[in-house]
C-alpha atoms as one frame of an Amber mdcrd trajectory, in Angstrom:
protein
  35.730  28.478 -17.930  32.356  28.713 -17.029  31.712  26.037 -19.540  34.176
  23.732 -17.752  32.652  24.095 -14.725  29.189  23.027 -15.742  30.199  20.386
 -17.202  32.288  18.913 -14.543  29.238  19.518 -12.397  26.689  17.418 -14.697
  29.543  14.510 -14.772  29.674  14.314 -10.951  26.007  15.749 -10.137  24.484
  12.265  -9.975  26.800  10.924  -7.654  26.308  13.724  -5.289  24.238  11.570
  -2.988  27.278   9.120  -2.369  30.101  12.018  -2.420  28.111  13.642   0.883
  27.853  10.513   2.852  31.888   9.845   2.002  32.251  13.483   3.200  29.908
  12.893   5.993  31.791   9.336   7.073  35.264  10.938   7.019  33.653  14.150
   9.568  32.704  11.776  11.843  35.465   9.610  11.487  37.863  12.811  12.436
  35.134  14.188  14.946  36.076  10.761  16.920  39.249  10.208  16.562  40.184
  13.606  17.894  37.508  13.200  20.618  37.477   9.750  21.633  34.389   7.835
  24.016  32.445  11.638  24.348  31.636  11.930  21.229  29.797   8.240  20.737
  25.899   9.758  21.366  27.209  12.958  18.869  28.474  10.631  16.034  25.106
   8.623  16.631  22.818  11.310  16.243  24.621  12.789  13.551  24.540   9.850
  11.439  21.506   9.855  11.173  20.939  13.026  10.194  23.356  12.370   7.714
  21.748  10.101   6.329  18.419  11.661   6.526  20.294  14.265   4.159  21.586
  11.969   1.926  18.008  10.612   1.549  16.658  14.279   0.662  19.172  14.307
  -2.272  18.393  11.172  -3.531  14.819  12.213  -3.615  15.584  15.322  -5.368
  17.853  13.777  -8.436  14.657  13.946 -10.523  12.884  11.178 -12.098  14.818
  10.573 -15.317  17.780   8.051 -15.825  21.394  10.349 -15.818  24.676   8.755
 -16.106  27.757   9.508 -15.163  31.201   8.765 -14.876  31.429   7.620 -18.752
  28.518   5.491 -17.548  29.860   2.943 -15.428  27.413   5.085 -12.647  23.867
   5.553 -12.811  21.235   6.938 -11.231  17.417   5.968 -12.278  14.116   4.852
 -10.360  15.705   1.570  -9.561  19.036   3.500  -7.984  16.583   5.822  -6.431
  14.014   3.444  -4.529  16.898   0.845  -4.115  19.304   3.554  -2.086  16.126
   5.190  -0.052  15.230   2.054   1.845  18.598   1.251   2.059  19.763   4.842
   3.801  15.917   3.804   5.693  17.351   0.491   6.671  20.899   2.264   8.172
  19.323   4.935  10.427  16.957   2.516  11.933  19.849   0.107  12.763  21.629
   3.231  14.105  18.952   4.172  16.209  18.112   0.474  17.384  21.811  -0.014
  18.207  22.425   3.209  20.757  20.624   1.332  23.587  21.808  -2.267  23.181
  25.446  -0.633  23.051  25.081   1.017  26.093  23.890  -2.177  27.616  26.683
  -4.576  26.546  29.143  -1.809  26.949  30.652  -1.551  23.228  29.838   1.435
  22.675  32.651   2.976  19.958  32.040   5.932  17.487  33.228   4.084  15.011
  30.407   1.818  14.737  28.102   4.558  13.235  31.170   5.751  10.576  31.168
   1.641   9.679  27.288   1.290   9.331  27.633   4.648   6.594  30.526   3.604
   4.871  28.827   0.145   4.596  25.609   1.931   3.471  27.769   3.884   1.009
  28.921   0.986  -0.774  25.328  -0.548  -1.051  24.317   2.827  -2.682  27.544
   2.852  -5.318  26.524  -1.210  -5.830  23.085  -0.425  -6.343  24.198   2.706
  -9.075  27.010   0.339 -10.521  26.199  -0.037 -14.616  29.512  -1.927 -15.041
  31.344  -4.809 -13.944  34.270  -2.872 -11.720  32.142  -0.183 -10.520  29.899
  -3.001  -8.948  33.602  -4.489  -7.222  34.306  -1.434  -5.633  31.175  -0.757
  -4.021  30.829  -4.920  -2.960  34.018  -3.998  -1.570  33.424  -0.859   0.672
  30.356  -2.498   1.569  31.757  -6.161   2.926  35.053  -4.508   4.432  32.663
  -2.423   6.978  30.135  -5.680   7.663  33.370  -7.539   8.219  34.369  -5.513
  11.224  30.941  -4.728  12.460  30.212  -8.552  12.686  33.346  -8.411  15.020
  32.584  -5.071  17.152  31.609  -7.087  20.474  35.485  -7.695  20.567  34.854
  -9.408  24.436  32.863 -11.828  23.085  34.492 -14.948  21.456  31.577 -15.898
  19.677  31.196 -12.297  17.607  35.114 -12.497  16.858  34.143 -16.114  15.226
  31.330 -14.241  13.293  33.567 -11.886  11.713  36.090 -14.174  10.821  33.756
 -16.541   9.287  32.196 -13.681   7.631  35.486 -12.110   6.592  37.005 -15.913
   4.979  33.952 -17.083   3.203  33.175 -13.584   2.153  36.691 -13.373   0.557
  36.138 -16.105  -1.271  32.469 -14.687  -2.549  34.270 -12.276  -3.981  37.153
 -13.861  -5.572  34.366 -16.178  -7.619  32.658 -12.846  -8.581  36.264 -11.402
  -9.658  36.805 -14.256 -11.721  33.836 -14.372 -13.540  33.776 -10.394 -14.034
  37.280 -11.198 -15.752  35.949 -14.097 -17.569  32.738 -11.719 -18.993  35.624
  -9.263 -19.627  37.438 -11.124 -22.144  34.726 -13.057 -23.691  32.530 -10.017
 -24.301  34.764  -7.297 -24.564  33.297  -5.015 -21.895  32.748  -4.180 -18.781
  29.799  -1.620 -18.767  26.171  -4.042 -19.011  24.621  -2.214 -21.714  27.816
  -3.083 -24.099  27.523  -6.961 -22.463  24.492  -7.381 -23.614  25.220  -5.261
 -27.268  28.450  -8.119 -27.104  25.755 -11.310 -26.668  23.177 -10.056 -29.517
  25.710 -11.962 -31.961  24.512 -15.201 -30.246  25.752 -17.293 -26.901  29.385
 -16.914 -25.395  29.890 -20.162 -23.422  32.792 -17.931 -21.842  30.440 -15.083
 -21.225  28.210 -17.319 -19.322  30.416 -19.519 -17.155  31.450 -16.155 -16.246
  27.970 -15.055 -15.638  27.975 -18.154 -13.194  30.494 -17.032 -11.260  29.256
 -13.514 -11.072  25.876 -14.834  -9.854  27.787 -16.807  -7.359  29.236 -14.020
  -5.624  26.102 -11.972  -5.145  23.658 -15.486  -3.841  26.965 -14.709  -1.115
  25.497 -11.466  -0.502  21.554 -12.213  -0.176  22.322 -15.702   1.255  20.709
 -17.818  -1.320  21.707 -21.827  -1.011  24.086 -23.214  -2.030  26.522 -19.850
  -0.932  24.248 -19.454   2.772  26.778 -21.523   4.955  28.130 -18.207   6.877
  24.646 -16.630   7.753  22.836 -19.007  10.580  26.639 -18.504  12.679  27.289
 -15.091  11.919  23.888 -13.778  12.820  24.200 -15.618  15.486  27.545 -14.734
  16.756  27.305 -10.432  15.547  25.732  -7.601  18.397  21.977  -8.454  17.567
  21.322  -5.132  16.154  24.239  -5.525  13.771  22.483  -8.960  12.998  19.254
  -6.873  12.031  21.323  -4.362   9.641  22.659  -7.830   7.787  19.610  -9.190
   7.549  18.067  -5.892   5.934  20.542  -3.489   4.085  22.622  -5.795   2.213
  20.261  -8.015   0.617  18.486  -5.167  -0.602  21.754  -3.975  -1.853  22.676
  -7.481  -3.695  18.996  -8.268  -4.706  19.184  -4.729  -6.460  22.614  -5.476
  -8.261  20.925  -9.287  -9.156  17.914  -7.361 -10.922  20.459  -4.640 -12.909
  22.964  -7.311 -14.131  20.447  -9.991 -15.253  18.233  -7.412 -17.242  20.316
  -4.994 -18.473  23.630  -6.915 -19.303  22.073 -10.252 -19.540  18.890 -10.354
 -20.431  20.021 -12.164 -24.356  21.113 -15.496 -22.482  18.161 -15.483 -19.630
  17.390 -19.417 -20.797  20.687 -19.808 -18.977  20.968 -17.824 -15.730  17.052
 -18.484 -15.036  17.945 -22.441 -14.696  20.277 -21.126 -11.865  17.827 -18.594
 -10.697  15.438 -21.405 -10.276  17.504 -23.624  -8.596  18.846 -21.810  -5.540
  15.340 -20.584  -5.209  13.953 -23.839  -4.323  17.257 -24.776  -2.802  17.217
 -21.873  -0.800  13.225 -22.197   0.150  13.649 -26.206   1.302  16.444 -25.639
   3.248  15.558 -22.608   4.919  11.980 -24.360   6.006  13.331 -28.137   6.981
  16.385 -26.469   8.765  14.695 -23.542  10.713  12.335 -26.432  12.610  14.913
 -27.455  14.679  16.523 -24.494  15.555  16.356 -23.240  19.487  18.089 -19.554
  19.197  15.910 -17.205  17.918  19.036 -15.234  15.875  19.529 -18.591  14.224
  16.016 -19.035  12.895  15.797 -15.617  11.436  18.887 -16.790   9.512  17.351
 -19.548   7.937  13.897 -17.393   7.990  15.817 -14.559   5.593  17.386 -17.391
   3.570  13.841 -18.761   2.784  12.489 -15.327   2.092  15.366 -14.621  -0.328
  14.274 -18.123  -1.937  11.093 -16.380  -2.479  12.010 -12.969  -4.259  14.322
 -15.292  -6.402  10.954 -16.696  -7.651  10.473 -13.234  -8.801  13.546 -12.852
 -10.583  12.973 -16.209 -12.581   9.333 -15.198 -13.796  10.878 -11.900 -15.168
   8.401  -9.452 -17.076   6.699  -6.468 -15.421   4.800  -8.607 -13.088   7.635
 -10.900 -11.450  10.126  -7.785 -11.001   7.722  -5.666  -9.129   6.510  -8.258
  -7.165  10.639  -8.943  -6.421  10.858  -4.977  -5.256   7.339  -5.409  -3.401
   8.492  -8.491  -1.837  11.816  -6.872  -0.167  10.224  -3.490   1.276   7.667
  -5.859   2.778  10.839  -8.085   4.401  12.320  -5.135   4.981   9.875  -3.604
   7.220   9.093  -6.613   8.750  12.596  -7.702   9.622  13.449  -4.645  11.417
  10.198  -4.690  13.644  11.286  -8.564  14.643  14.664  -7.300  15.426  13.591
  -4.608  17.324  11.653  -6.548  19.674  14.638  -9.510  19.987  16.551  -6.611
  20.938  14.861  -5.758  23.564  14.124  -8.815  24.879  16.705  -8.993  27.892
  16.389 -10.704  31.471  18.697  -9.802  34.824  20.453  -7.469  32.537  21.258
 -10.544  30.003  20.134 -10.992  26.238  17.433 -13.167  25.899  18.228 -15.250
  22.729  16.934 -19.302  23.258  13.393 -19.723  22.198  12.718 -21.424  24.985
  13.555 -18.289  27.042  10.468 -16.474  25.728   8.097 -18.997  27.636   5.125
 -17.532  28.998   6.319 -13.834  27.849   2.464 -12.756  26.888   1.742 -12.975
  30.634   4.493 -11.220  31.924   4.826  -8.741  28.821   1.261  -8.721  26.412
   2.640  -5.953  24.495   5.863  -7.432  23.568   4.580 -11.223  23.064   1.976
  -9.387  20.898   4.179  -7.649  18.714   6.715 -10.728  18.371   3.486 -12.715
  17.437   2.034 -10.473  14.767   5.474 -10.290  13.341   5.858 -14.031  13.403
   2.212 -15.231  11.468   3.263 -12.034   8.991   6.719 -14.212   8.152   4.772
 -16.970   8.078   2.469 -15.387   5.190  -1.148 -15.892   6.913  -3.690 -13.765
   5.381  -4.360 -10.760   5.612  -1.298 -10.030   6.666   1.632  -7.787   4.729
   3.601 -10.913   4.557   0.728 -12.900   3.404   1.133 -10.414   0.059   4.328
 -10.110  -0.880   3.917 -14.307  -1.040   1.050 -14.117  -3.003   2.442 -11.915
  -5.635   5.641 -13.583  -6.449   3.296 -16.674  -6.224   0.920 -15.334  -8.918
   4.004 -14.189 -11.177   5.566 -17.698 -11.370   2.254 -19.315 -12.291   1.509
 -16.757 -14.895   5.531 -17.332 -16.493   4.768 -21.225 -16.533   6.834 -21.668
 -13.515   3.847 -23.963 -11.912   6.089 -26.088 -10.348   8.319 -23.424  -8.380
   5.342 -21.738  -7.486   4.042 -25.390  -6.008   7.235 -25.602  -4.245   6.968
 -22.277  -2.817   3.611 -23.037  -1.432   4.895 -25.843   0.084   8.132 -24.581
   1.825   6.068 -21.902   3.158   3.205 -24.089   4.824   6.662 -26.120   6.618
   8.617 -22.599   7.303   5.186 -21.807   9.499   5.939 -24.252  11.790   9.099
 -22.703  13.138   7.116 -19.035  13.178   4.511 -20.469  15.073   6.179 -22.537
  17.438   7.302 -19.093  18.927   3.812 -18.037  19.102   3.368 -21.271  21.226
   5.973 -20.555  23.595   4.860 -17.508  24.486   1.106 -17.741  24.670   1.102
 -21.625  26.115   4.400 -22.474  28.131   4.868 -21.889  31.561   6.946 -17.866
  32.446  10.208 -17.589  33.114  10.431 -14.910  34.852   9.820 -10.855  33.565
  12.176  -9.464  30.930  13.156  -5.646  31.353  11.040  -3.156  29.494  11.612
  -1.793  26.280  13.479   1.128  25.165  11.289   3.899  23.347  12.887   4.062
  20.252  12.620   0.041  19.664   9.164   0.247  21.535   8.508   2.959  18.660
  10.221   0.883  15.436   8.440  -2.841  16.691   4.855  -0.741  17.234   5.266
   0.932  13.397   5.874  -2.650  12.341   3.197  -4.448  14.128   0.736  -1.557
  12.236   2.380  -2.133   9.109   2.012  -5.534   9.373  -1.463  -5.564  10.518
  -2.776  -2.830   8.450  -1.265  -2.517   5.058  -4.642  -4.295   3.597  -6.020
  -1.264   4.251  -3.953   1.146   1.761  -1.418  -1.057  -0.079  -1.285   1.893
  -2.809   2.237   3.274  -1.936   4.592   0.307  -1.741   2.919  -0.964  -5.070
   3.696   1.819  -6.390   7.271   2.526  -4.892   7.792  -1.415  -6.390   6.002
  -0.134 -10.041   8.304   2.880 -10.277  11.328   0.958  -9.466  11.521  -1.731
 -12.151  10.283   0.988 -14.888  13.870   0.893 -15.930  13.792  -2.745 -16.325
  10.975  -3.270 -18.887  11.875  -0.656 -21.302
């Protein structure tokens, strides 16, 4: 008996990170449906401790690679970096939210419970080793973004938002259905280590249309061209800090998933997907630049600013080896980080008790607010990659890996997207520094006051001790290269 019950424990052991955070969703879940509107700042706070649990597990599910589940789940450095910024990413939306909320009176328990479940799914994506595994956590994931884009349920524009988001999102993942069932019956298998045992025996054309669709599904996910048409109206239209958790969580989620299928099930048949890799990298680093110029709300350009960045780790992907997947992982904690400073500050950035969202609207803000011009500036030339910024970096090294895989000409391209993309970043600068005020916007909040000022010091200081993200992005794609 004893016997039984260790092994029952070693098959669900790995997943114990995910099975608290289910347990954790459903107690608040109950704790607010029994308690209604006085438990909203309860559920909050508790959230994030959950999740500040969750993150201790992960950290203490070794350092080896354990699977589980018959190995359709697994847990390794990839699954373990992958799901810490990703909790990271959750409790700093959470705690970015509670104020804006309050302020556009929306606030609901059950927009904590959606931001874990939604973070659940990322983490049971990000474990997936097999095809349905993956479905199920793309699932939980989009069904919880689907009614968070929605939450503001007063405001037309954020029920547009999540109806967009809901449609074309459907319709991600019916192509990424189709071409799991395609890979299915071409190769055999579902689990990626048997896909790619299936392609050794040479090309599938079937395995690889499938592969197609598959890959269509998840550019959905991290907003890569052609599949980006939903993200410039959605971000728009979503509660702003629900905008920042989109523009963070789930591409770091899908990015992750885009790493583990391409190397581990496909890896035989990379001639192919890199072609396709390639592409909606450049697609995705054009558009996002020539697009973002003319944009005048300042949600709408960090859509098309995340859509270029994704462009960029893409270039990553494509140069493969040690070199181009670390410098993937190193690109998205620096995006990461960086996002969620920029959103903190747009957050806060409210006049007579109104959200201040036109660019325009931030005229002559560094003389009525230095501190919060200054921060929205240093985050701005860090998007745009000057040196010696963090931004400036995470560029460089994708840069560097494309040019040493003989990708000259993406790496060209990427140079030159990035030298247009900095005219949109710094044409905020302008507005602020050089255009005449428009009156005083309220003060910030502490806890976004706190999350923008640990960004602007990121930004500004990581030349100084780079060591731990390059490492954090070393360890993570150790799986990878083995």
């Amino acid at each position: 008996m004893e016997h039984d019950g260790m092994s029952m424990w070693s098959t669900f052991a790995p997943a114990l990170p995910e099975m608290v955070l289910a347990v954790i969703s459903m107690g608040l879940l109950m704790l607010g449906v029994f308690f209604r509107h006085r438990t909203v700042e309860l559920v909050n706070t508790l959230a994030v401790v959950g999740l500040a649990v969750v993150a201790v597990l992960v950290l203490m599910s070794g350092s080896g690679t354990v699977e589980a589940f018959g190995g359709v789940f697994v847990v390794d450095a990839l699954a373990r970096v992958m799901k810490l910024l990703v909790l990271f990413a959750t409790a700093v939306a959470i705690i970015m939210s509670v104020q804006f909320l309050r302020w556009e009176r929306i606030e609901r328990f059950e927009y904590a419970v959606l931001m874990l479940l939604a973070a659940l799914g990322m983490m049971v994506m990000i474990s997936a080793n097999g095809l349905i595994a993956l479905y199920l956590g793309l699932e939980l994931q989009s069904l919880a973004l689907y009614v968070l884009a929605a939450m503001n349920r007063e405001s037309g524009r954020s029920s547009e938002a999540g109806m967009k988001y809901f449609v074309l999102g459907a319709l991600a993942s019916g192509l990424m259905l189709y071409g799991a069932s395609l890979i299915y019956g071409f190769a055999g298998a579902t689990t990626y280590a048997a896909i790619a045992e299936a392609l050794k025996g040479g090309e599938n054309i079937g395995v690889i249309v499938g592969l197609v669709f598959l890959l269509a599904g998840l550019a959905f996910k991290i907003s890569a061209v052609p599949f980006h048409m939903w993200t410039p109206d959605v971000y728009e239209g979503a509660p702003t800090p629900v905008t920042a958790f989109f523009s963070a969580a789930p591409k770091l989620a899908a990015m992750a998933v885009i790493l583990r299928v391409l190397y581990e099930a496909f890896p035989g048949v990379s001639d192919q997907w890199r072609q396709v890799v390639v592409f909606m990298a450049i697609a995705s680093m054009l558009l996002a630049a020539f697009a973002g110029v003319v944009q005048k709300n300042i949600k709408r350009l960090l859509a098309y600013s995340s859509i270029g960045h994704m462009g960029f780790a893409l270039i990553g992907v494509a140069a493969g080896g040690p070199e181009g997947l670390r410098a993937t992982v190193f690109y998205l904690i620096i995006y990461l980080l960086l996002t969620i400073g920029t959103f903190a500050i747009v957050i806060a950035m409210r006049r007579d008790g109104r959200a201040v969202e036109e660019i325009e609207d931030f005229a002559g803000l560094a003389s009525t607010n230095p501190g919060m011009a200054f921060g929205l500036g240093a985050m701005m030339f860090a998007l745009a990659g000057i040196p010696w910024l963090a931004g400036f970096f995470a560029k460089y090294f994708v840069l560097v890996a494309a040019i040493r895989a003989d990708l000259v000409v993406l790496a060209i391209i990427g140079v030159l997207a990035s030298v247009v993309a900095a005219f949109y970043y710094l044409r905020v600068v302008k507005v602020m520094y050089f255009d005449e005020p428009k009156g005083a916007v309220s003060a910030m909040p502490f806890e976004l006051k706190l999350v923008a000022t640990l960004s602007v010091v990121f930004a500004l200081a990581y030349v100084i001790w780079p060591q731990p993200i390059v490492q954090m992005a070393q360890a993570a794609i150790r799986p990878l290269i083995q």
